[in-house]
KOLDO-880160 format. One record per residue (C-alpha): residue in one letter; x, y, z. Coordinates in steps of 0.2 Angstrom, whole numbers, plus 5000, padded with zeros to 4 digits. Example, Ala and Ser with C-alpha at 12.3 -4.5 7.8 and 13.67 -1.06 7.14 Angstrom:
# KOLDO-880160
a506249785039 s506849955036 
This chain:
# KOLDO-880160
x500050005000 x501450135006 x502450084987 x500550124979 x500250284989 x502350354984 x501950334966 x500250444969 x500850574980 x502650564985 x502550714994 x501350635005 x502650475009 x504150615013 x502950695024 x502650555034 x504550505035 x504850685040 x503450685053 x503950505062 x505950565061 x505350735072 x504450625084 x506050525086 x507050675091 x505950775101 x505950625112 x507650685119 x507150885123 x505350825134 x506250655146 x507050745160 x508850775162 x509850755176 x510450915185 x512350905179 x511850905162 x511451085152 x509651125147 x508851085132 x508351255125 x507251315109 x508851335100 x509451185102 x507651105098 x507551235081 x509251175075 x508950985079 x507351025067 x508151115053 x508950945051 x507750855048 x506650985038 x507650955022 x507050745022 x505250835014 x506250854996 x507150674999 x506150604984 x506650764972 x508250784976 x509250644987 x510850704987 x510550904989 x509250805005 x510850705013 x512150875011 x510851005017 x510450875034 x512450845035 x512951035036 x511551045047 x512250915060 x513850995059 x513251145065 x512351065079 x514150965085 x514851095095 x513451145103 x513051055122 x511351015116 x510250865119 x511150725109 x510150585100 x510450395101 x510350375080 x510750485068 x508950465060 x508950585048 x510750545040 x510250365040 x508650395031 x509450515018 x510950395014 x509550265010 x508650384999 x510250404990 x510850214988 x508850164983 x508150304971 x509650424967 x510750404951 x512450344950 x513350494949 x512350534966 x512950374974 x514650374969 x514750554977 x513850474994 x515150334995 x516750454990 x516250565003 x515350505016 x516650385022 x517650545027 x516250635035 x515850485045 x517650475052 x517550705055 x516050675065 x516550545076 x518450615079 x517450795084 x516350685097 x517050555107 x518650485094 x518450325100 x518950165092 x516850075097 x516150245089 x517150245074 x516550045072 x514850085076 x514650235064 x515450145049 x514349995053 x512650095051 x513450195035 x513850055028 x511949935031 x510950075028 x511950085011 x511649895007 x509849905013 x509550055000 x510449954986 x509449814989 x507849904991 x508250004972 x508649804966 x506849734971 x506149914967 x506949884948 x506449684948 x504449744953 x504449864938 x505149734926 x503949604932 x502449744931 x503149784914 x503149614909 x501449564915 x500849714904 x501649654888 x500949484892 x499149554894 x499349674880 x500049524870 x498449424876 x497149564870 x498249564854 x498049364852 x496349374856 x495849484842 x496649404829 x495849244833 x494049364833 x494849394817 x494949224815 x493249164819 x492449284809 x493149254794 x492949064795 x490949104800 x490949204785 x491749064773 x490348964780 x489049084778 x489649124759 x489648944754 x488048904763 x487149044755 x487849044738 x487548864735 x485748894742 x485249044732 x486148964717 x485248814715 x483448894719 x483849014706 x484148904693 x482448774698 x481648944701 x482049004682 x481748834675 x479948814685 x479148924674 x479648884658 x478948694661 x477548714673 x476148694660 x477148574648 x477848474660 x476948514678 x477748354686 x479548444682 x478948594689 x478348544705 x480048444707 x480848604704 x479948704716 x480248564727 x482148584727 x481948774730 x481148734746 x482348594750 x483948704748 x483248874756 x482848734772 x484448684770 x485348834771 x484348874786 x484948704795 x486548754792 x486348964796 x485548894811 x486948784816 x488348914813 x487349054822 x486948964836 x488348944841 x488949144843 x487349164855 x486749034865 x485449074879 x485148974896 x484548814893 x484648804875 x486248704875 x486448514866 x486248444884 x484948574892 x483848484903 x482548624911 x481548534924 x482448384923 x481048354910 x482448244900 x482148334887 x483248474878 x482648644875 x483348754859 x483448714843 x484148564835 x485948564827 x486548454814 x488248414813 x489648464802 x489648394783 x490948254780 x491448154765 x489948054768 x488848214765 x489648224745 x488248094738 x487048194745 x487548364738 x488048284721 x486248244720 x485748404725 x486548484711 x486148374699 x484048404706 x484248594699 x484648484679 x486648484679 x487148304675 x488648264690 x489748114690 x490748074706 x492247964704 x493247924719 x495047824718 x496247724729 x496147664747 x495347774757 x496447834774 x496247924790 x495648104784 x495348234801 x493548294803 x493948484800 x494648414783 x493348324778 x492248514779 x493648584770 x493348444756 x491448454758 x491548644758 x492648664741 x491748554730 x490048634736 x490748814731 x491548744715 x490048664711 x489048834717 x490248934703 x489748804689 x487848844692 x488349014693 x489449064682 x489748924669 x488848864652 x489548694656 x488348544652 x489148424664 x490348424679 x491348274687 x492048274703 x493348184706 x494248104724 x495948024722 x496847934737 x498647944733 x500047824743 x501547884748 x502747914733 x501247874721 x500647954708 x498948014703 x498547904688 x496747914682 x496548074691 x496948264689 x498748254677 x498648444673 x497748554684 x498048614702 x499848634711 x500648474704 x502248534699 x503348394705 x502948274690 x501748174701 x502848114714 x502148154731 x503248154750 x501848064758 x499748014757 x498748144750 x496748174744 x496648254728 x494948344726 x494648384707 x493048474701 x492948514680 x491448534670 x491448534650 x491248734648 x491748834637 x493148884652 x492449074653 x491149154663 x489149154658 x488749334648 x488049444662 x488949334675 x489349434693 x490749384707 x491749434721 x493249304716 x492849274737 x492449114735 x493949054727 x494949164739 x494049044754 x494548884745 x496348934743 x496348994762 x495448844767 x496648724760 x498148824766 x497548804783 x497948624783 x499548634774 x498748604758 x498648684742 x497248754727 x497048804713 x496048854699 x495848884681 x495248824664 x495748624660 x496648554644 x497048654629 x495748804638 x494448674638 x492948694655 x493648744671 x494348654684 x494648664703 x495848574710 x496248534730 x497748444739 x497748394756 x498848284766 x498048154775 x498448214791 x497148114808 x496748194824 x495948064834 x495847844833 x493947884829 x494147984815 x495247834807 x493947694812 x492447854804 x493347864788 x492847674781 x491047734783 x491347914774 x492147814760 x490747704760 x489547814755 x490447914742 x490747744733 x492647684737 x493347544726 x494747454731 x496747514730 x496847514711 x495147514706 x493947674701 x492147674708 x491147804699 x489547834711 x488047964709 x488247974688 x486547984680 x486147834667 x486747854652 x488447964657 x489947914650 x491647954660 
């Protein structure tokens, strides 16, 4: 508290000190004195108090403190005045000066107090105990000061530090603000682009068929209803979680009812979730083949959204932006060392000649376009932005661009097969599963309508 109040008010700490050393000697002028002994008088009291007046400016100015209070005692030797039992305010100016002056400021006390010391006790007593006592307390008052500036200077440094540690803290905790939002908004994009994709393309197609064919058009109205409620699921889900009121948690039990309150959530998409989104397209009348390759491996659950979420925006683009009459989508498991036969030879990052360090998935989306944009066509370039960020963030790589000889477009995806938990290895057989895996060599082509041709 006394360190808190100095750094406020320092005048208010030195007035204190000043204070309690008056107390200390007054004590000799009020105890009585024996009758062989001179008087204590108001001079004597006045200059034992002018030198202890100058201990108010310690803080300010330590060394100009400790010479004013030592001109001061040397006035007062010869006089026959009350004598005091510790030299109080020399000792407290001497600590002054070894814990808050500079170094020029203690050089000077050590150079010349050592001398003072010695004059003042050869002008009182000159006595071999005097001399040993005085140089004892010069000298521990000294050390105490130095060791007082020492823990002075490790208390700042440890302050300082816990600030740069809290700053650094505020600092991290922004960026991974940063962070959350732009994965919540590469969510929300890819959800709501490949939403408001598909029910615009069943919503344009409804009524060019709705008297001819109305079976077709109610199939298309259909799909617009099943995609906006899929994209509210999925809004749902990734807004729930940013404000989540009492009792509306996963495992909320109010009343002990047994049953939970709020609304449900669906889990992240997987690989598993492909066939399902493949169909989906293909509802809103663009043909989609998905072909899958090699033995499937452990893939982590994060990258199996990644996976899920870059063919759904490539697909999304396709609807959007391309004239292309078919799309295939493509999985290829590579072994260590292998290379990607059957699957994307020219698109992507592959620059190493197919030879790859270690087991990788190879994502390949390409449609038969013309490899430009629709006339009229409108985009931010964000979504491609997201996929290339999302792959980077598992130590993959993206790309994308027309195919063959400027032939359709492609979007190609590389990730290494990287597993996080036991359960996500025993999980990936049943996310190969249902996107149709064949066996080690073999290609399983799942999800094609009849009649395609790969």
């Amino acid at each position: 508290m006394l360190h808190r109040i100095r750094i406020r008010s320092p005048w208010a700490v030195d007035a204190l000190i000043t204070a309690v050393v008056q107390v200390a000697v007054t004590i000799p002028f009020v105890v009585p004195r024996s009758a062989d002994v001179p008087p204590a008088t108001w001079a004597f009291y006045v200059m034992t108090t002018l030198s202890v007046l100058p201990l108010l400016w310690r803080s300010r100015a330590p060394l100009t403190c400790l010479l004013a209070i030592t001109l001061a005692g040397f006035v007062y030797l010869p006089m026959d005045g009350p004598g005091q039992p510790m030299p109080y305010s020399p000792l407290v100016a001497i600590f002054t000066v070894a814990a808050q002056g500079g170094a020029r400021q203690r050089q000077v006390t050590i150079a010349a107090g050592l001398p003072l010391v010695a004059l003042a006790v050869a002008l009182r007593t000159n006595t071999a105990r005097e001399y040993l006592f005085a140089f004892f307390l010069f000298t521990m008052v000294y050390v105490l000061g130095v060791l007082a500036r020492t823990r002075q200077a490790y208390t700042r440094a440890v302050e300082a530090r816990a600030a740069a540690l809290e700053r650094d803290r505020e600092r991290e905790a922004e960026r991974a603000a940063e962070r959350e939002r732009a994965r919540i908004a590469r969510e929300m994009h890819d959800v709501l682009s490949h939403a408001v994709s598909l029910m615009v393309v069943q919503a344009e197609a409804g009524p060019l068929v709705v008297r001819s064919d109305p079976d077709r058009a109610e199939a298309a109205f259909d799909a617009i209803a099943g995609a906006g409620r899929d994209a509210m699921v999925q809004l749902r889900r990734m807004l729930g979680v940013l404000k989540e009121e009492p009792g509306e948690g996963p495992g909320a039990d109010p009343g002990g009812s047994g049953s939970p309150r709020g609304p449900r959530r669906t889990p992240q998409p997987t690989l598993a979730g492909l066939r399902d989104l493949v169909d989906q397209v293909r509802r809103a009348g663009l043909p989609v083949a998905l072909l899958t390759e090699g033995e499937p491996r452990p893939l982590a659950a994060d990258a199996q959204v990644t996976v899920y979420r870059v063919v759904q925006e490539a697909l999304t683009n396709v609807l959007k932006h391309s004239d292309a009459r078919a799309v295939t989508v493509r999985l290829a498991w590579e072994p260590p060392g292998g290379d990607q036969s059957g699957g994307d030879q020219s698109g992507g990052d592959r620059r190493s000649g197919g030879q790859l360090s270690g087991d990788r998935l190879s994502v390949t989306v390409a449609d038969d376009g013309s490899g430009v944009r629709k006339p009229g066509g409108e985009g931010s370039g964000r979504g491609l932005i997201g996929i290339r960020e999302r792959a980077a963030a598992h130590g993959g790589s993206a790309s994308a661009g027309p195919g063959p000889d400027g032939r359709g477009y492609r979007v190609c995806l590389q990730l290494p097969l990287v597993i996080s938990s036991r359960t996500e290895a025993a999980g990936v057989a049943e996310a190969a599963g249902a996107v149709g895996v064949a066996g080690v060599s073999g290609v399983a082509r799942t999800s094609a309508e009849p009649g395609e041709t790969t």
